[in-house]
Phi, psi and omega in degrees: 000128185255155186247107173274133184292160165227122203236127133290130177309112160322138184321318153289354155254359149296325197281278192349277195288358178280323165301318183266004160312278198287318172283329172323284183317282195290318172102182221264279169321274189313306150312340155305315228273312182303310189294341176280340190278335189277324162343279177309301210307290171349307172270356150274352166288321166301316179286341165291339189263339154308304167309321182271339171285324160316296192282018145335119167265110219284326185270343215258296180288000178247355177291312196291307156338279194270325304192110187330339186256017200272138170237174190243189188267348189261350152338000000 
């Protein structure tokens, strides 16, 4: 039985070809338009997780963390 190695791109030459991937496919535009599209979803995520941080209740949430009744995976 043999062990197949798994080699990854150095960062940067994944981003290189994946960028002349999507202009190649897509063309100038329409790759600006897909890379802009990944942004946005990102920054709505951020504001959903803002949001859910505002209706904290802080003390609440750290009793339940932290708090003597808070449980763990080694219970």
């Amino acid at each position: 039985m043999t062990q197949q190695v798994i080699r990854y791109l150095p960062e940067d030459q994944l981003i290189q070809r994946a960028l002349e991937a999507l202009m190649n496919e897509l063309g100038p535009m329409e790759t600006t338009r897909f890379l802009s599209l990944a942004q946005e979803e990102r920054v709505e995520s951020v504001l959903r997780h803002r949001e859910w941080q505002n209706s904290l209740d802080k003390n609440a949430f750290f009793e339940q963390v932290f708090g003597q009744n808070a449980t763990t995976d080694n219970q």
